[in-house]
VEXLOKOL-35720 format. One record per residue (C-alpha): x, y, z; residue number from 1. Coordinates in steps of 0.1 Angstrom, whole numbers, always signed. Each point is the difference from the previous one (the first is absolute). Layout:
BEGIN
((X; Y; Z); NUM);
...
! end
This chain:
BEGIN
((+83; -58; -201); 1);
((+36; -1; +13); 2);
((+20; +32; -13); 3);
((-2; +32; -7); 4);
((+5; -4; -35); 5);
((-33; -22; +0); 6);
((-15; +31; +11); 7);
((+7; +28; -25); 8);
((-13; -30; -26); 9);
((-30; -6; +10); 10);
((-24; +25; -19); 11);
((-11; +32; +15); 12);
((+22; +5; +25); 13);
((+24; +20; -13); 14);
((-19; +29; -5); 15);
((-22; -8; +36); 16);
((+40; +3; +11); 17);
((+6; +28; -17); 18);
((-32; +19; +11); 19);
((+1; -6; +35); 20);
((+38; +14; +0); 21);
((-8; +33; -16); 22);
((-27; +0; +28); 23);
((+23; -7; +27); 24);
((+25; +29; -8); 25);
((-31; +21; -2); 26);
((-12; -7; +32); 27);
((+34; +0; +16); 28);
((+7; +34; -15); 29);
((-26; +18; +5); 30);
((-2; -12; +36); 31);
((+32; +14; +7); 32);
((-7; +32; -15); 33);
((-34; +6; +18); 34);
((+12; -11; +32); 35);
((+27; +24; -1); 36);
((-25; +23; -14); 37);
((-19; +0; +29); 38);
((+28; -1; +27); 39);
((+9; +38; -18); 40);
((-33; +14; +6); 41);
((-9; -12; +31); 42);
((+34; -15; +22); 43);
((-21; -28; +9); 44);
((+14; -37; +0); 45);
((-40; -12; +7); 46);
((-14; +13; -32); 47);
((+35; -3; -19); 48);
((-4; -40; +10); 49);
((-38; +1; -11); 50);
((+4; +18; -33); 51);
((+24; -27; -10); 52);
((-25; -26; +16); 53);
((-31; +14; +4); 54);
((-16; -17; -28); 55);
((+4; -34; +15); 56);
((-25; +14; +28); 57);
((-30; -7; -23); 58);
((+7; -33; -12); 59);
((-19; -18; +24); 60);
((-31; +21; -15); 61);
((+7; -16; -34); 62);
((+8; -37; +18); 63);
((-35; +5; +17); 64);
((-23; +15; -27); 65);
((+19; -1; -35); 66);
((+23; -28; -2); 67);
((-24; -28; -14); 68);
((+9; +21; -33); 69);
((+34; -14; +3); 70);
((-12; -34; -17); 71);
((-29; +16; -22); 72);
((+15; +27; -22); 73);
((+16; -6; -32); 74);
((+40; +0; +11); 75);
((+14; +16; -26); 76);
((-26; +32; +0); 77);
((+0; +6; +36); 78);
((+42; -4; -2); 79);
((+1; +24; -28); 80);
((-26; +23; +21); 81);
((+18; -2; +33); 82);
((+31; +19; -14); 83);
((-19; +26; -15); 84);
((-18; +11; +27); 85);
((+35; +2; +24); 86);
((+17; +19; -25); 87);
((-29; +26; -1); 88);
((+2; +1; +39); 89);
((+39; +3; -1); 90);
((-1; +31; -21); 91);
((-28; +17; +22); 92);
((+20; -6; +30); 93);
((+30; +16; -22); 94);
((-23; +38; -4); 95);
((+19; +25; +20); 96);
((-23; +18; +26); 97);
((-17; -32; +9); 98);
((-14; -2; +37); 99);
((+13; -28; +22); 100);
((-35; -15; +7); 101);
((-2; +1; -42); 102);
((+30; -17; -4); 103);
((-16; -27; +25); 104);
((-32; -2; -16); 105);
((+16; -13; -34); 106);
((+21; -23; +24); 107);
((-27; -19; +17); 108);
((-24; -3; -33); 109);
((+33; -13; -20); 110);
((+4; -25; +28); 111);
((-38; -11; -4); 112);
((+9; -10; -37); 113);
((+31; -19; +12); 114);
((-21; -23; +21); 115);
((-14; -14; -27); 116);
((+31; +1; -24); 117);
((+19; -23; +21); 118);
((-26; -27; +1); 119);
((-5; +5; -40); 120);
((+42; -2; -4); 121);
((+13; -32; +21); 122);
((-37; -23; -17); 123);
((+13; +10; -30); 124);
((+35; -7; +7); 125);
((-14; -38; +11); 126);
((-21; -3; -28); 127);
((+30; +9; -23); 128);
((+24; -24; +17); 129);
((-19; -29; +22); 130);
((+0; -7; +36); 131);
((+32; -20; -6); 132);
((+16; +34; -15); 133);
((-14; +26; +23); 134);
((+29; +2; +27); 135);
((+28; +2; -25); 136);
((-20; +30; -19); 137);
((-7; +15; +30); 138);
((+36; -1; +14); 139);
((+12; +13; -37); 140);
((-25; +26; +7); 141);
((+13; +9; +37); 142);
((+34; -1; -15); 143);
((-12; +23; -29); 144);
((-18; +24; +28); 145);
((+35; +2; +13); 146);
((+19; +8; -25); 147);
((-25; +24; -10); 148);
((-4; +15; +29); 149);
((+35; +6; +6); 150);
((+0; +20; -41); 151);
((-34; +19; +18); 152);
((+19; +16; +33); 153);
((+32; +4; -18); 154);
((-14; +21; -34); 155);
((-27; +14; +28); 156);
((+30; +9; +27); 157);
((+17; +17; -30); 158);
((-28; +20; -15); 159);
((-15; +9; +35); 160);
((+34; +15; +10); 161);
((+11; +15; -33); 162);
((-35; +15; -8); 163);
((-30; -4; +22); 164);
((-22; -29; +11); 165);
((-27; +14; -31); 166);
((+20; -15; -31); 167);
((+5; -28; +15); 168);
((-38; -5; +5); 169);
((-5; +8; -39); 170);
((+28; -24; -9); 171);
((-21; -29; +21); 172);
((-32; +7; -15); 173);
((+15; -3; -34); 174);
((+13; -39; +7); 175);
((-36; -2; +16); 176);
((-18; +7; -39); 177);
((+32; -21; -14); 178);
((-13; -33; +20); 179);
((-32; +7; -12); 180);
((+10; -1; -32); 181);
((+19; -31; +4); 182);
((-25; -17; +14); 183);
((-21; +7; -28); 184);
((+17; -7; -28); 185);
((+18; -32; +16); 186);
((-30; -21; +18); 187);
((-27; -23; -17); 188);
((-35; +10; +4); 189);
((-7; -32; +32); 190);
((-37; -2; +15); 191);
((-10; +9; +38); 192);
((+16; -31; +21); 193);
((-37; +1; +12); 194);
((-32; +8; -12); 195);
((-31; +22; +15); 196);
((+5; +37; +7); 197);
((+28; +15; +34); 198);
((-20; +5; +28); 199);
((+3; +11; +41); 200);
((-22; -35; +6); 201);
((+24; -20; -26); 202);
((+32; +15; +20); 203);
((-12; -3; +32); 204);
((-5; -38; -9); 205);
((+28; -8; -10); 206);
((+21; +17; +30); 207);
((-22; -18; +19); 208);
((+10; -36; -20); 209);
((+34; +10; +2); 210);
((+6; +12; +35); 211);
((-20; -36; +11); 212);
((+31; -19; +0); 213);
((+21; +5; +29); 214);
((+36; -11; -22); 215);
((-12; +25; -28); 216);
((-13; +28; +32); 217);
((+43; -7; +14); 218);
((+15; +6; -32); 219);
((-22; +32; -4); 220);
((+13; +16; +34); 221);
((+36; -13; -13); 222);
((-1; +19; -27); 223);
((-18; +32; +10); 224);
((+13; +8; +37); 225);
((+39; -5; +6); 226);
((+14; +14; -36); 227);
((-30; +26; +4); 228);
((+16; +13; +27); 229);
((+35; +1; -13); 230);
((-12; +22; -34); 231);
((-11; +23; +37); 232);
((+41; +1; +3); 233);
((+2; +7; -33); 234);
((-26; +27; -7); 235);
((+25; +23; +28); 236);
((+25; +2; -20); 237);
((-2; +30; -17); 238);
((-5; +22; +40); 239);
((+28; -27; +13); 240);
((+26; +6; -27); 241);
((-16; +31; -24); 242);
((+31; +3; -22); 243);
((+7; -35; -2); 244);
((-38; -13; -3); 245);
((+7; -14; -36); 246);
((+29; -23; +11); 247);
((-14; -13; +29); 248);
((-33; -12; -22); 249);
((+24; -14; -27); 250);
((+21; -17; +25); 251);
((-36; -16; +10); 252);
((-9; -8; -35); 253);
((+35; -16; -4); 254);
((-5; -26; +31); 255);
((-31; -12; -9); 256);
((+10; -8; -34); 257);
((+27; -21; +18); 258);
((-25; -14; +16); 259);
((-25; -9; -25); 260);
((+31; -11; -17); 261);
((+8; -24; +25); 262);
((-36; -15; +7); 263);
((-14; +0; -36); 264);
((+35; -18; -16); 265);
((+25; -9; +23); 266);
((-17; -13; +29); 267);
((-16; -44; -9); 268);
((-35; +0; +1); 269);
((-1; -24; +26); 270);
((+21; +29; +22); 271);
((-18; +21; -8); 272);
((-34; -1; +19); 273);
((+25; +0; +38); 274);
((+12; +35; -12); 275);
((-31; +20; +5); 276);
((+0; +14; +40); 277);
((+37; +2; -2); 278);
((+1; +23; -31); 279);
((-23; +23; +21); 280);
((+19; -1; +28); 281);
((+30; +12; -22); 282);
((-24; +24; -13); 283);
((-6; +22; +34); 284);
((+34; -12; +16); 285);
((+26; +28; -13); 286);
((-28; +28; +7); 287);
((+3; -3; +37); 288);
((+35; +17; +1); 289);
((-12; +30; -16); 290);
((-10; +16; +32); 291);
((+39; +8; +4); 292);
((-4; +18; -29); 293);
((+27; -19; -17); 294);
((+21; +26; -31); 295);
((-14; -8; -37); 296);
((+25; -28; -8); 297);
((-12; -25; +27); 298);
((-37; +14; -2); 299);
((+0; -10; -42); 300);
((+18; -34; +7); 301);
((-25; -8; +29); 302);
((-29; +10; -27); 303);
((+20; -23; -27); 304);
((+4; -31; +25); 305);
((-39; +2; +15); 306);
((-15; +7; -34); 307);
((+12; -32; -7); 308);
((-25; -17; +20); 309);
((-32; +9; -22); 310);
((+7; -30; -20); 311);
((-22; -13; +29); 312);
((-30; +12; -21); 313);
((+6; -24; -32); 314);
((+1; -30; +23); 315);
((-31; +11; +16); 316);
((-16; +9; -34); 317);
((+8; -37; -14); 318);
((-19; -11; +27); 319);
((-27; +23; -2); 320);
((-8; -11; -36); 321);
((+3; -38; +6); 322);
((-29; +5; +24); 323);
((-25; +19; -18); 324);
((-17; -15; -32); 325);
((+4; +18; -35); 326);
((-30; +13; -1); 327);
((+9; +21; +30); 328);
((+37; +10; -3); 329);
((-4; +39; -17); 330);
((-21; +2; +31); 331);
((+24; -13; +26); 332);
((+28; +15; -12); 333);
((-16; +33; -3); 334);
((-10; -7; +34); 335);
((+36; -3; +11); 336);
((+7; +30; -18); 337);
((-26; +22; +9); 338);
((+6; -12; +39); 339);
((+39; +2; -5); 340);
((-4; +38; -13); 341);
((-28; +8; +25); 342);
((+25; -12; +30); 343);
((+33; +21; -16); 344);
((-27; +31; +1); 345);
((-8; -6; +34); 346);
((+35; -7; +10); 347);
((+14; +33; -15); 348);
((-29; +19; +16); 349);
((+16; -13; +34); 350);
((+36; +3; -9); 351);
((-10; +39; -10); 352);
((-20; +0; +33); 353);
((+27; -12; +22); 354);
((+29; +17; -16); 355);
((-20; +30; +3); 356);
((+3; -8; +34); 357);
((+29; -11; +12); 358);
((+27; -1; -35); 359);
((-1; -20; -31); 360);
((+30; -17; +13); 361);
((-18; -13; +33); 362);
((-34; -5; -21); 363);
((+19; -25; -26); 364);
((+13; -20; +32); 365);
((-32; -4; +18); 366);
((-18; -14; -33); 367);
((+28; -24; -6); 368);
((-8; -12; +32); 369);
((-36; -6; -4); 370);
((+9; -19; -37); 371);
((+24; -30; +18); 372);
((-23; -1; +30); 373);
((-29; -7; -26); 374);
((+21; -23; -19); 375);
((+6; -17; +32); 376);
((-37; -6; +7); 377);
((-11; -13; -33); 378);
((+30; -21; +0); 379);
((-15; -14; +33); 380);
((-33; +0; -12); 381);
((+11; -19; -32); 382);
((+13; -24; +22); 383);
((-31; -10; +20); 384);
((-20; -2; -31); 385);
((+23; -31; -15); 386);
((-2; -14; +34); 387);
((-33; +1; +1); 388);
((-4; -11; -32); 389);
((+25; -29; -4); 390);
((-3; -38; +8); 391);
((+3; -13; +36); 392);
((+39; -18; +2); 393);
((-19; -34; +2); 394);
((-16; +6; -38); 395);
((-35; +6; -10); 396);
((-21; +30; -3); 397);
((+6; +36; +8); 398);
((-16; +7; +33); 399);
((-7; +38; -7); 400);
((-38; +8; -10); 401);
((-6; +6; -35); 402);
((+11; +36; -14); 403);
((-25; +25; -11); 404);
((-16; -9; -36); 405);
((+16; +11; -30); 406);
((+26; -6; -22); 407);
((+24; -25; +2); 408);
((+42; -2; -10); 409);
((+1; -10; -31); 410);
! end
C-alpha cells in the first residue's frame, strides 16, 4: 500500500476515518470547554490542566486489569459502544450546578473506557489495512487528528468566547453519538482477534510477554515519556495564555500535522527509522524559551515548529508493530496507548503542580527540559543495545547474551 488513494479504497476505512474524526473534534472541543470551565470556577492552572487530562490518569488501570479485552471483543460493538458512553459523560459534565469533584468523577471513569478503546481502534485499524499498511493509515490518521483538531479549538474557541464553555460541551457530545452511528452502520460484523473471555491474568500476561523484549520495552519509553511530557506544556495553556488558549492548541495541532506529513509521506522509508530521537528533540526544543515569557506570535510559532516533532511517534509505532506478532498487536498498541495517555495525565498533574508553583511559563520550560534530557538517554541507551548486539568487526556471531524470550521482528 503506497498512497493515500490506496487507502480510502480499501474497504471499511472510510467510515473507521470518518468515525474517529467526529471523535477527535469531540474530544478536542469539549476539552477546551471543560478546561476553561474549570479554570472559571476555581482560578486554578493544576485542576484546569487535569480536567483537560485527567482522564489519562487511569489508563494504566485499564493497561493492567482491562486491556486483554482489546483483542477479545467484537470491534465493531465495542467501537459503536465506546462513543456512546462519552457522549453520555459529555452532556453530564455540560449540567449547570455540577461540583468540581463531579465533574472529575465522569472524567476519570470516561478515561477507564478509553484505555480499552485505543487498543480495540489501532487492531482494527491493522486488521483492516496489514502490517505493510499500518504506518501510512496511521500517519493519515495523525494528519486527520490535526486537522481535526485544529476545526475542535477553533469552533470550541469561538463558542466558548461567544457563549459559554456548556454549548460547546453539548455540541461534542452530539459528534460523540454521530461516530457511533457511523461506526455502526459502516463496519462489518469481524470476530474477537482472539478467543477465550478479557481477563486481569490474560492482561497481565501479555504485558508481561510484551515488556520481555528489551527493543520492544525502548520503543515503549520512546513513545510514552518525552512527547508525554510536552502534552504537560501543552495542558498550561489555557492559565499561560487564557484568551488565546484555542490558538495556541491549534497552532499545536497544525505542527504535528506537518509533521506526520513529513514522516508518513515525504520522508524514504529507508530515512525514516534515523529520524526518531531527533524529532523528539525538536519536540521539547522551542519550549525552553518560554520562561521569557515570549508575546503570543513567537509563543504559537514555537508551538507550530516543536509540534512538528511528534511524527517521532509513527516511526516508533512502525517499529513497535514489526516486533510484536498479530495475535498480539490490539494489545500492544493499546499498551502504547494506555501508557502514552497515563504519562500525558501524569505530566499535566506536574505541569499544574509546578506552575501552581512557580508560573505556567517557568513550569512549560522545566518539562521541556526533562523531555530532551530523556530523549538524550534513550538515544544513548539505544546505542549500547546495537552495540551490544551487533557482530564483532572481524565477522561472526553477536557477542551480547541472548535477549529475554519472546517475540521476535518479523
Amino acid at each position: 500500500m503506497r498512497s493515500y488513494r490506496d487507502l480510502f479504497r480499501t474497504p471499511e476505512f472510510s467510515p473507521f476515518f470518518l468515525a474517529a474524526s467526529a471523535q477527535t473534534v469531540a474530544q478536542t472541543m469539549g476539552g477546551l470547554a471543560l478546561g476553561t470551565l474549570v479554570y472559571r470556577q476555581t482560578g486554578s492552572p493544576l485542576l484546569s490542566a487535569l480536567s483537560i487530562f485527567g482522564s489519562s490518569l487511569v489508563q494504566v488501570v485499564g493497561a493492567t486489569f482491562l486491556l486483554s479485552a482489546a483483542d477479545r471483543l467484537p470491534p465493531r460493538a465495542a467501537l459503536t459502544a465506546l462513543p456512546l458512553l462519552f457522549a453520555a459523560a459529555t452532556a453530564a459534565l455540560a449540567l449547570p450546578g455540577l461540583p468540581v469533584w463531579s465533574l472529575f468523577a465522569l472524567i476519570l471513569a470516561r478515561g477507564l473506557a478509553e484505555s480499552v478503546g485505543g487498543g480495540v481502534r489501532w487492531g482494527l485499524l491493522n486488521e483492516i489495512l496489514g502490517k505493510d499498511g499500518y504506518l501510512l493509515g496511521r500517519s493519515v490518521f495523525n494528519m486527520m487528528s490535526g486537522l481535526m483538531q485544529i476545526a475542535g479549538y477553533a469552533t470550541g474557541g469561538a463558542l466558548v468566547a461567544l457563549l459559554s464553555p456548556r454549548p460547546s460541551l453539548l455540541v461534542a457530545a452530539a459528534l460523540y453519538a454521530l461516530a457511533a452511528v457511523v461506526v455502526r452502520l459502516g463496519l462489518t460484523r469481524r470476530p474477537p482477534r482472539t478467543t477465550g473471555r478479557p481477563s486481569v491474568t490474560a492482561t497481565r500476561r501479555a504485558n508481561a510477554l510484551l515488556w520481555s523484549s528489551a527493543p520492544r520495552r525502548q520503543v515503549y519509553l520512546a513513545l510514552w515519556i518525552p512527547n508525554g511530557l510536552i502534552v504537560g506544556c501543552e495542558s498550561l495553556y489555557v492559565s499561560y495564555a487564557p484568551g488565546a488558549a484555542g490558538t495556541l492548541f491549534a497552532c499545536a495541532a497544525l505542527g504535528m500535522l506537518a509533521g506526520d506529513v513529513l514522516v508518513g509521506r515525504l520522508v524514504p522509508p529507508r530515512l525514516r527509522p534515523r529520524l526518531g530521537f531527533p524529532l523528539l528533540l525538536l519536540l521539547a526544543l522551542p519550549y525552553v524559551p518560554f520562561l521569557l515569557h515570549p508575546p503570543l506570535p513567537l509563543a504559537a510559532a514555537a508551538v507550530t515548529v516543536a509540534s512538528a516533532g511528534f511524527g517521532a511517534s509513527l516511526v516508533q509505532q512502525e517499529r513497535l508493530v514489526a516486533l510484536t506478532p498479530d495475535e498480539l498487536t490490539g494489545h500492544a498498541l493499546g499498551l502504547h496507548s494506555a501508557g502514552m495517555l497515563t504519562m500525558q495525565g501524569v505530566a499535566a498533574a506536574l505541569a499544574g503542580a509546578v506552575a501552581q508553583l512557580t508560573s505556567p511559563a517557568r513550569a512549560m520550560s522545566a518539562l521541556a527540559v526533562v523531555s530532551a534530557g530523556v530523549t538524550l538517554a534513550l538515544t544513548a541507551a539505544e546505542g549500547r543495545q546495537r552495540r551490544r548486539t551487533s557482530p564483532p568487526a572481524g565477522g561472526g556471531r553477536p557477542v551480547s547474551r541472548p535477549s529475554p524470550p519472546g517475540p521476535r521482528p518479523r
